[in-house]
N, C-alpha and C positions, 0 to 999 in steps of 0.2 A: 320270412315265411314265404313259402310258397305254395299259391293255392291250386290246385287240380281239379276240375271236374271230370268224374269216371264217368259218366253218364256217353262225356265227350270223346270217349277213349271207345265208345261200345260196335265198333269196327269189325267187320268179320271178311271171309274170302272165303270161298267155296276150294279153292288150291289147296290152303296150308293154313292154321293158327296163325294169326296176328298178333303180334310181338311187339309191345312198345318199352323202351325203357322210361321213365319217367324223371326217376331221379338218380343220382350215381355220387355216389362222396366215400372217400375211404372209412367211415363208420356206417354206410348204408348205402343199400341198392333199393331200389323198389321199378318193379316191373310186375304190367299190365298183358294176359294172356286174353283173349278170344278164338273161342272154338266151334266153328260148327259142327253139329252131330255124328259121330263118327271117326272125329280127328283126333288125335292123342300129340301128347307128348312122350315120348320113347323114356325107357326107364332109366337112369342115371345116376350117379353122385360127382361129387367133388372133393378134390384133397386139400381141405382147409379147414380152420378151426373157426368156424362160425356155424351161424344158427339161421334156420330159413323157417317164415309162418305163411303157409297157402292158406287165402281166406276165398271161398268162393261166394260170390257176387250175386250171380245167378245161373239157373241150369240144376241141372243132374248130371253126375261123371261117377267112374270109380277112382281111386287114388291107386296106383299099381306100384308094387316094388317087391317088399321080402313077405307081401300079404295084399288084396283086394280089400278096399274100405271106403263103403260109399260114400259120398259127399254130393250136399248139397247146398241149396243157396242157405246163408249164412252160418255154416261148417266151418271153423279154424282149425289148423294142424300145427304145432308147431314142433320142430326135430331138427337136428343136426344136419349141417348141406353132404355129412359123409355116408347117412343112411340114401338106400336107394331109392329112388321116388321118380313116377312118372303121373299122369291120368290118360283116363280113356273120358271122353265125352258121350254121354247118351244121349242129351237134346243139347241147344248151344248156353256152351258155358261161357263164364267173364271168373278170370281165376286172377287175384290179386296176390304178387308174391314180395315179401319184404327179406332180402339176406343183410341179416348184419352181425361181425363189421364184413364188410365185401371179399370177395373171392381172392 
């Protein structure tokens, strides 16, 4: 078992989103986003067969890709890493992302 506290991950930068990886094993990724207000993550996919859940933490963002869908703090999404997906942050978000199995 390995235990995390998010609280301690609650990390920000006026430059750019703050990326941590947290955990990484060939059945699971789990990675830690922080955003301040205004910062995004660019819209994207990936060419793999697995499954990705954005839960966000806290904040308010929109979720961007083949539609705008609000999200807030305790919002789950869960979808295939092949559909597209980004966010925009409106105040600063803490966005928890689990892909499994991994990329």
């Amino acid at each position: 078992m390995k235990p995390v506290n998010l609280q301690e991950l609650a990390r920000f930068s006026a430059d750019k989103p703050c990326r941590e990886l947290i955990f990484d094993s060939p059945n699971m990724r789990v990675l830690n986003f922080n955003f301040e207000a205004g910062q995004e993550l660019p819209v994207h996919a990936h060419q793999a067969d697995s499954e990705v859940a954005l839960f966000i933490l806290e904040g308010e963002g929109v979720f961007t890709g083949t539609e705008e869908i609000p999200a807030k703090a305790g919002d789950l999404y869960i979808m295939p890493v092949t559909q597209p997906h980004g966010l925009k942050a409106k105040t600063r978000v803490r966005l928890l992302v689990v892909i499994a199995p991994t990329l």
